[in-house]
N, C-alpha and C positions, 0 to 999 in steps of 0.2 A: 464773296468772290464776284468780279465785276470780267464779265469779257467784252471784248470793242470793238468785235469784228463786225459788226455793224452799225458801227457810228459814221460811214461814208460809203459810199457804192464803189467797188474794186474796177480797178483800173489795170493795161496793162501793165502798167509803171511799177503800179504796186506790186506786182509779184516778185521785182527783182530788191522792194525795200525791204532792209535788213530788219527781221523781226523781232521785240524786245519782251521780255517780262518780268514785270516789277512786282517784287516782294516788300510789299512795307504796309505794318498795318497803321500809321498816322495818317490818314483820309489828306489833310494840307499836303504833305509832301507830297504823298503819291501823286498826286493830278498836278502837282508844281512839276514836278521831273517830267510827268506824262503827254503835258503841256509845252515840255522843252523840247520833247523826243521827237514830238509828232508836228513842230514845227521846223526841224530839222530834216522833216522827212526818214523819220524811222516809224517800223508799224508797231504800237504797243497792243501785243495780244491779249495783254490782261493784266489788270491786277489781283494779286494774292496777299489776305491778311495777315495767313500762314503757312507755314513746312505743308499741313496736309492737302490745301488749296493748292499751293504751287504744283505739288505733286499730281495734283489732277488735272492742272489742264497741261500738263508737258506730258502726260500719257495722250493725250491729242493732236496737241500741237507741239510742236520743238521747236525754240526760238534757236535765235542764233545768237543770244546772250544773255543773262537777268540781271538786272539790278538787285541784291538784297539787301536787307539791314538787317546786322548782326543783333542788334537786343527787338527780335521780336515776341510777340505775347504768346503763352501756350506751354507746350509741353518738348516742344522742340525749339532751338535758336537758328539765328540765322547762319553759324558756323555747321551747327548739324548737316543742315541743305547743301552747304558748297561742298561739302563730300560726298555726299547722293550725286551731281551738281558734275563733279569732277569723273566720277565714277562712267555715267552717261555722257562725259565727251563733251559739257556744255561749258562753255566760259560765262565766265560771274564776274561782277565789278561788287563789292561792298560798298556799303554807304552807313553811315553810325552817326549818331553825335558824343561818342565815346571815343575818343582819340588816345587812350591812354598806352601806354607800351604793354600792358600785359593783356590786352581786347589784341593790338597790333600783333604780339606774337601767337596766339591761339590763332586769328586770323589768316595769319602767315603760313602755315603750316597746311591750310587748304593751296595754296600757289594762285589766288586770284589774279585776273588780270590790270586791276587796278582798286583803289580805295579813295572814296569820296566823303567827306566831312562834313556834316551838317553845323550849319544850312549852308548848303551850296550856291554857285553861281553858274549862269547858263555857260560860260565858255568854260568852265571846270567841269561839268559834265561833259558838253560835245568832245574836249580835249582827249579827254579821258577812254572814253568811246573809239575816238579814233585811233588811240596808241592800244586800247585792247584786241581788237579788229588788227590790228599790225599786227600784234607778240600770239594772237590766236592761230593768223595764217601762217606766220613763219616756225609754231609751234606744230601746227600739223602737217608743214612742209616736210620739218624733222623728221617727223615719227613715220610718214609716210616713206622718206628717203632711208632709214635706218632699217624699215622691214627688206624694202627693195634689196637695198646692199647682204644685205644680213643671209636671206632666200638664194641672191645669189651667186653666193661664198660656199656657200652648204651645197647647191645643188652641183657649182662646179666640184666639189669635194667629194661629192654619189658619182660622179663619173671620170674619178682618179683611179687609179689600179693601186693605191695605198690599201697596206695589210690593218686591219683591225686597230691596233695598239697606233698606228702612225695615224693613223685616220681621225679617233678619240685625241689624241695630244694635237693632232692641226683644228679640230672641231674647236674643242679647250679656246684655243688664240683668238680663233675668228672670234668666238660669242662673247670672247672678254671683253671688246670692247662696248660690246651693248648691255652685256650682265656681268656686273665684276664681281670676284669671287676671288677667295685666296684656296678655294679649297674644291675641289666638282667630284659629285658622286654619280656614278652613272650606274644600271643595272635590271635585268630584270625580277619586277616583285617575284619574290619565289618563299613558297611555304616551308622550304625543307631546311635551308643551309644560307649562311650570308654567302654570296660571290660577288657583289660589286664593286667595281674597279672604282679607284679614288684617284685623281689629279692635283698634285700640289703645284699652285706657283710658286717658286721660290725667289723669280727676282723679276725684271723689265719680261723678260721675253724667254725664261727658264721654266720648266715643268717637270714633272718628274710621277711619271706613274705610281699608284701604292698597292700593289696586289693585298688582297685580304690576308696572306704571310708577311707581308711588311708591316701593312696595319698592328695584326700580333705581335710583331715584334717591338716597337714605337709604344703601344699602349702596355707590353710585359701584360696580355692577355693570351693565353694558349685561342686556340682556333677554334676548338669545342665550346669555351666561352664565349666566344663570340661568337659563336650559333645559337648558342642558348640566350643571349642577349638579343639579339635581333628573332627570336623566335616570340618573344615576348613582348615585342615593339610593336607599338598601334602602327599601322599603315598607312597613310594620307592618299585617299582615291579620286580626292581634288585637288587643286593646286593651292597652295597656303604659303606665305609669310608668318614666320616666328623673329620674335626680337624680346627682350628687359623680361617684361614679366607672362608672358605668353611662352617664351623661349623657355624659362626655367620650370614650367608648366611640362611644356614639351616634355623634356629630360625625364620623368620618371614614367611618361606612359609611354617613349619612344627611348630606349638609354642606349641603343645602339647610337642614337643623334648626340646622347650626352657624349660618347666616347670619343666620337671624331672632334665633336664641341671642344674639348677638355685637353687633348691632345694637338689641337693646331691653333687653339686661342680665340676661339670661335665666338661670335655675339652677336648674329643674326644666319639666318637660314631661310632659303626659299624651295621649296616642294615644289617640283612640277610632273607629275605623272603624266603619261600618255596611252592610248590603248590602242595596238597594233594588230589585233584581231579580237575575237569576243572575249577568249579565254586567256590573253597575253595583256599585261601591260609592262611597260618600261617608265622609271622615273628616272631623272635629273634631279640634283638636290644640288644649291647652288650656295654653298657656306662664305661669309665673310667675318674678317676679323674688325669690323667696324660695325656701331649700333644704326639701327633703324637701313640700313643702304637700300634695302630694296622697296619696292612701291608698287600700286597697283599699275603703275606706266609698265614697269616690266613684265608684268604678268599677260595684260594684252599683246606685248611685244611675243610672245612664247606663244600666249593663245591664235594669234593671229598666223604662227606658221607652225604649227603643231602638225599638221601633215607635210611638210617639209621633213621637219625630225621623225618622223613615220618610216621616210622613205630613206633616212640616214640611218634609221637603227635595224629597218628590213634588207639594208645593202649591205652594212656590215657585221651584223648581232645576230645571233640569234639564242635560247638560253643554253644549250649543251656549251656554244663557244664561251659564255660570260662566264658559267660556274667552271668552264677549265681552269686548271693550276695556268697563272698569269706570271710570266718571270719579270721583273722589273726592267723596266727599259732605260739602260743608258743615254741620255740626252746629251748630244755633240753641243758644247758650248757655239755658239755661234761670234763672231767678231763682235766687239763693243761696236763699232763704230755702224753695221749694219742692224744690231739690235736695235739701240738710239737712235735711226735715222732720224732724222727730223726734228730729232729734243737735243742737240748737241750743246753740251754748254750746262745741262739741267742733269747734278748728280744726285743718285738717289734711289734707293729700290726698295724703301719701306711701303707697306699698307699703304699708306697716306698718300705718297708721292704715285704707288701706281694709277691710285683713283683720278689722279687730276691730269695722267698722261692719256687715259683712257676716255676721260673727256673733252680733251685735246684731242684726240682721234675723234670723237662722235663730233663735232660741232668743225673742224676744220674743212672739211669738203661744200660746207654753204657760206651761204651769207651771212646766215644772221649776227647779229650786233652781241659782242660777250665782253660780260664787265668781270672783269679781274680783279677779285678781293683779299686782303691778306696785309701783316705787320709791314712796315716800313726793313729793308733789307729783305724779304723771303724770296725776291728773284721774279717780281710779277714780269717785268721789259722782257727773259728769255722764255716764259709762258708765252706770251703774245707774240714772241718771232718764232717760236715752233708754232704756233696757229696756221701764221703764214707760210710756213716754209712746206707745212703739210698739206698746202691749199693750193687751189687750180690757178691762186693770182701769185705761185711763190716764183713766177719770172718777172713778173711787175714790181713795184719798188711797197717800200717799205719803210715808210715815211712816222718818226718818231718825233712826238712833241711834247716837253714838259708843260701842262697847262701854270702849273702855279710860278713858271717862270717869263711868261711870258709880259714885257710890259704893255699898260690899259691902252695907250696912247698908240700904241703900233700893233696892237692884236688881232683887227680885219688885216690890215694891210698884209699884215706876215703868215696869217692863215687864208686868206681868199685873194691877195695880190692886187696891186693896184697897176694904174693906165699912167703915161708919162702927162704929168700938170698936174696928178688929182690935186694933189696938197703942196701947200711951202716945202722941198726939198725932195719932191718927185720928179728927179729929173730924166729919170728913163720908166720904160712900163716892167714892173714888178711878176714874176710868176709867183701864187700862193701854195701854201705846204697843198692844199686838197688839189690844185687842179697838180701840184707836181705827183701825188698818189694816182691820179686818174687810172683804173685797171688794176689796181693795188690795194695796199692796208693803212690807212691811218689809224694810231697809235696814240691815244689822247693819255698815256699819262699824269696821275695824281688829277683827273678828272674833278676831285672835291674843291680844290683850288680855284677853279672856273671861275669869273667874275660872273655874276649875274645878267648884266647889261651882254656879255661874251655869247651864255647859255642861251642865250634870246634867239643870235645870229645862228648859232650851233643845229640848234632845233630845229632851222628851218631848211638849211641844208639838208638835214635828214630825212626832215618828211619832202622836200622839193627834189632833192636829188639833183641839186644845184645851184649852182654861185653865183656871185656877182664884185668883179673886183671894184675896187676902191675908186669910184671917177665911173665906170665901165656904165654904156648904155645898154648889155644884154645880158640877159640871164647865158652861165654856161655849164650844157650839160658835164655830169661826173659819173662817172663808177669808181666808188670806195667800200670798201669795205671796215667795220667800224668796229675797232677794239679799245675799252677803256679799262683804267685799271684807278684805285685808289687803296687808301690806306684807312682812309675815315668812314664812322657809319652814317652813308649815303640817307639812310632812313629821319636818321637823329637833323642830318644838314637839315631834308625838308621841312621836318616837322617846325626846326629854328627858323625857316625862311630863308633858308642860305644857299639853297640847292632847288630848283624848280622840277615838282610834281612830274609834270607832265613829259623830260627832261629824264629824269631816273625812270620812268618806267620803259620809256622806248630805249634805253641802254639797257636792262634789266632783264633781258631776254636771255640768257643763257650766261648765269654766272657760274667763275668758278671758283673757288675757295683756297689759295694758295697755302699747309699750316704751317706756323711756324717754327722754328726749329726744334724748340723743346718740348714739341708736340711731334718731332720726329726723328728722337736721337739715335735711332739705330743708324740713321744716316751719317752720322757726324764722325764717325774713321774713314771710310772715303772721304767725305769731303776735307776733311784733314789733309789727308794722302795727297788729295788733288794740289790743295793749296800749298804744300808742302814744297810738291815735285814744280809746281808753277814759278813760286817764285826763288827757288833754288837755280832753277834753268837762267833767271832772269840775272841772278846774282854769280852766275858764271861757277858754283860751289857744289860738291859734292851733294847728293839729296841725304839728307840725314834722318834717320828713322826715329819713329815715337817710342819712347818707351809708355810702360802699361803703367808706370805712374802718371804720365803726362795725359796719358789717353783719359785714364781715370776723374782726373783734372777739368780736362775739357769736357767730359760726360755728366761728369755732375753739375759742370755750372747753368744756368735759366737760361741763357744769349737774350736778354733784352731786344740787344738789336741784329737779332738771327743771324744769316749769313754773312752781312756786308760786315757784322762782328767778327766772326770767327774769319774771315779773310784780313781781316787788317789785325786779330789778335798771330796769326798764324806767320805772318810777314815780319810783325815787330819782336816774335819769338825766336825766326830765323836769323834776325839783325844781332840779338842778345846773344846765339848759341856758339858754341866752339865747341870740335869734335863732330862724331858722326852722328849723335844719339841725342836729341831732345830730352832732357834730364827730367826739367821741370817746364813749368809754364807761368811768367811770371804777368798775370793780370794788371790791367791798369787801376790807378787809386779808385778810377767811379765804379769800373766794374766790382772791385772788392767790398766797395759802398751798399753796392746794389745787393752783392751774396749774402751782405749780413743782416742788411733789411727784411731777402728775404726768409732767413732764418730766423731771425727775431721773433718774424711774424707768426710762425708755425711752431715756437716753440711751448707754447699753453694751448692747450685741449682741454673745452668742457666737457662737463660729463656727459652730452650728447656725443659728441664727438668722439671721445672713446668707445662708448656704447656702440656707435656707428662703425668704428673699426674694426671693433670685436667681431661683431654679428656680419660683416663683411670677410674677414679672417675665416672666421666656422664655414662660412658658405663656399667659399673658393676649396675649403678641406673637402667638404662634403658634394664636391664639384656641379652645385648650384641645386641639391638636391633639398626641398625643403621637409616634405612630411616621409612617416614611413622607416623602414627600419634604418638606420645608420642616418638618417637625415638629422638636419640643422636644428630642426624644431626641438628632436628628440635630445642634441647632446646639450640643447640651451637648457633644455629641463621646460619649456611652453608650450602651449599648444598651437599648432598648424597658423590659424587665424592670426592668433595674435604676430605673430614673427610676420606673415604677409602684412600685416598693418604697420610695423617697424621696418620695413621694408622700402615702405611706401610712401612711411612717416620721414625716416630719417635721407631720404633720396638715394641711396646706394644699390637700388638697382640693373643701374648702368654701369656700372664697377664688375659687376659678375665677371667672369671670364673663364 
């Protein structure tokens, strides 16, 4: 370990330079980077060989970023550290000469703020650096903006005159948008009896209480059962995340957790206890029906206003009121159109769809830059206009540009405008799409498409925060705010050259994952419905109803090309029908192409793959319960181990439900 705090005598200056620490044990790089940093005017506090070095001088000093490389020597790597790394709040840039996609996606899963190639070049370090320092400060603007809001939702909520039951189901809404859940258990630990009250979401903006007699009823568990279940459940008196194989863990030393698990379709869970006097504590258990969703970001979000929630569970709770008989509260549908506000146009109330409404709500109130991911068809353009329309610039305009259709020859001019002479055939001064956004949202659409030479001008804009039209002698200030969406993996463009590094990470700030349809077919009778009643309106014709064979029809098929499919399958179906009643559905020749392809495909299984089925089959029976009496292990006729090793082996862990 090498420190360099005294390799120059400290200056004022220096206290406000940004301080750096490099993990890398190759002696050449390190002092190549070290050499770059510190001619840049950055302070390098040290280099470290290894995880354990690193770790000793950030018990010291705390930099305000490190450089590591991922294949370092020892007993720990450099992925090891950026989760220690991430844990403490520090941002990290990777640096490898391993570029391969499965280094990239292990690496990925820490959230670095950037990755660096060896052997590098000095402006691909500085670059790098500067858009981490970007996506850092506007990372912690977040998190700081999200407590604030969050704190004071809740506290205006302690000084409502709402009863108990109405208070819990408005708490519910608030914190959905910061912790999503399909499922919220509230209550306090009590040794005697279960009383915890449970919250379902049912749809955008529906909930519905589950007294511990509805529970019984839902799971055909008597009441007694479930006190004797939960009498035998381990208690978590810290806060913890369960998911894949920690989750089916869970389930037999907690099965009251299985029960809710197994009954609302459960596959991840967050614990959060809180302790309201010495002898009292109250947990929050925060269930969702998607793998891995929560993270240690949330956990600090909760730890960070746990006496907020104190003073929410001491205003309202106390435990005689929790173990009272709870009657189920009827929830007043509220208007589609005041549910939706702001997502109009986006139908949809599965899992999937609420996760990315609720990210839509966390990121629309700032600035930050958010890249829209998702198939060609899944509706990225009315994600990005509920961004704006949820956002402080949604009276400002709302400027949409297809990049990939833009031509080379007129791409400044039509995005930053030009001055009357610039060029042959400028005969008046041009306004460009950004300075017409100025106050607003530009909307860069199929962003992959970008020309390169495009991406150059694009860049600079961003980081300058201003233009310069075509001819024009002045730079001119803007305020935009910057929403991209594509269809392509951004990752793959750079790695090919086709997309600039430095380019996707400053877009990269807050994406969000649009899925595809047949990743969310519980959606697809509404949207049916919608498309139905749309263009029946259109065609001046009675609306004619699905029938369940046509519905059937439409549920089984893939949608290749998601929505903008099933809108143009559902019109040319309308065009075909006579009568009031959609009979059948009659697919186009490619789509018929496509069902059989992908039938064909799945119709031989190795003996893996059945194996795989089986042993997934028994598991969902035994509602993910592995060792012990009635478990998986037992009815496979194996031992414990080995079935966790098959498990592990054949990847169907994530499958559980």
């Amino acid at each position: 370990m090498e420190t360099l705090s005294d390799k120059s005598p400290q200056s004022d200056e220096t206290e406000f330079q940004k301080q750096i620490l490099i993990v890398e044990d190759q002696f050449i790089e390190a002092h190549d980077l070290q050499l770059i940093l510190e001619k840049a005017n950055y302070r390098v506090i040290g280099i470290a060989r290894s995880v354990d070095q690193a770790l000793d001088i950030i018990q010291t000093q705390k930099p305000d970023l490190v450089f590591v490389d991922i294949m370092l020597k020892g007993d720990k790597n450099g992925i090891e550290l950026a989760h220690i790394l991430k844990e403490k709040n520090i941002g990290f840039i990777f640096i490898s000469a391993n570029s391969s996609k499965q280094i990239l996606d292990q690496a990925k899963t820490t959230q670095p703020y950037g990755f660096i190639v060896k052997p590098f070049r000095e402006q691909d370090i500085l670059t790098t650096l500067e858009i981490a320092f970007y996506r850092q400060e506007y990372s912690l603007e977040s998190q700081l903006m999200q407590q604030l809001e969050l704190k004071s939702e809740i506290t205006e909520l302690i000084n409502s005159t709402l009863k108990k039951e109405e208070a819990l189901l408005a708490f519910a809404k608030i914190i959905q948008t910061f912790i999503c859940f399909d499922y919220l258990e509230a209550g306090f630990i009590n040794a005697d009896e279960y009383s915890n009250i449970g919250i379902v979401r049912k749809n955008m903006d529906q909930y519905q209480i589950i007294s511990v007699q509805k529970l019984s009823q839902i799971a055909e568990i008597s009441i007694r059962e479930l006190n004797e279940t939960y009498l035998k459940s381990q208690i978590d008196l810290k806060p913890v995340i369960y998911s894949e194989e920690s989750l089916i863990n869970n389930f037999q030393s907690a099965p009251i957790k299985g029960i809710i698990s197994h009954n609302f379709g459960i596959k991840s869970y967050l614990v959060f206890p809180i302790s309201i006097v010495v002898s009292e504590r109250f947990c929050f258990t925060f269930y969702s029906r998607n793998f891995n969703i929560y993270s240690n970001e949330n956990l600090k979000l909760l730890s960070n206003l746990e006496s907020t929630f104190s003073q929410f569970i001491s205003r309202f709770y106390s435990p005689a009121a929790i173990i009272a008989q709870t009657k189920e509260i009827p929830i007043k549908r509220e208007k589609t159109e005041n549910i939706k506000s702001g997502f109009e146009g986006i139908i949809g109330d599965s899992s999937q769809m609420v996760t990315v409404f609720n990210y839509i709500k966390k990121v629309a109130p700032s600035d930050t830059s958010v890249l829209i991911l998702g198939e060609s068809g899944t509706g990225k353009e009315k994600i990005a206009k509920s961004i704006h329309d949820l956002s402080p610039r949604k009276d400002k305009p709302l400027i949409i540009i297809n990049c990939g259709a833009i031509p080379e020859n007129l791409a400044e001019s039509l995005l930053f405008g030009h001055e009357k002479g610039a060029f042959t055939g400028a005969s008046e001064k041009r306004i460009g799409k950004f300075e017409l956004a100025n106050g607003g949202t530009i909307f860069l659409d199929e962003i992959g498409e970008m020309p390169l030479e495009l991406q150059v001008k694009l860049l600079r804009v961003l980081q300058e925060r201003e233009i310069e039209r075509v001819g024009g002698l002045m730079p001119i200030k803007i305020d935009v705010r910057i929403i991209a969406a594509t269809n392509k993996n951004l990752e793959e463009e750079v790695a090919a050259g086709r997309f600039r590094m430095d380019l996707y990470y400053r877009l990269h700030v807050f994406p969000i994952l649009v899925p595809s349809l047949k990743k969310r077919k519980e959606d697809i009778p509404e949207l049916a419905d919608h498309f139905i009643k749309v263009y029946s309106d259109r065609m001046n014709r009675k609306t004619p109803t699905l029938s369940d064979n046509a519905l059937q029809q439409i549920t089984n098929y893939d949608w290749p090309g998601n929505i903008r499919e099933l809108e143009h399958l559902i019109q040319r179906t309308l065009l075909l029908t006579e009568g009031n009643t959609i009979k059948t559905i009659e697919f186009s020749p490619s789509s018929k192409i496509h069902a059989q392809q992908t039938t064909d495909s799945f119709s031989i299984k190795t003996i893996l793959e059945n194996e795989r089925d089986y042993i997934l089959y028994i598991l969902k029976k035994c509602n993910g319960k592995i060792s012990g009496a009635g478990g998986a292990a037992e009815i496979l006729d194996i031992h414990p181990s080995t079935l966790n090793s098959k498990i592990k082996k054949l990847e169907i862990k994530r499958e559980i439900s």
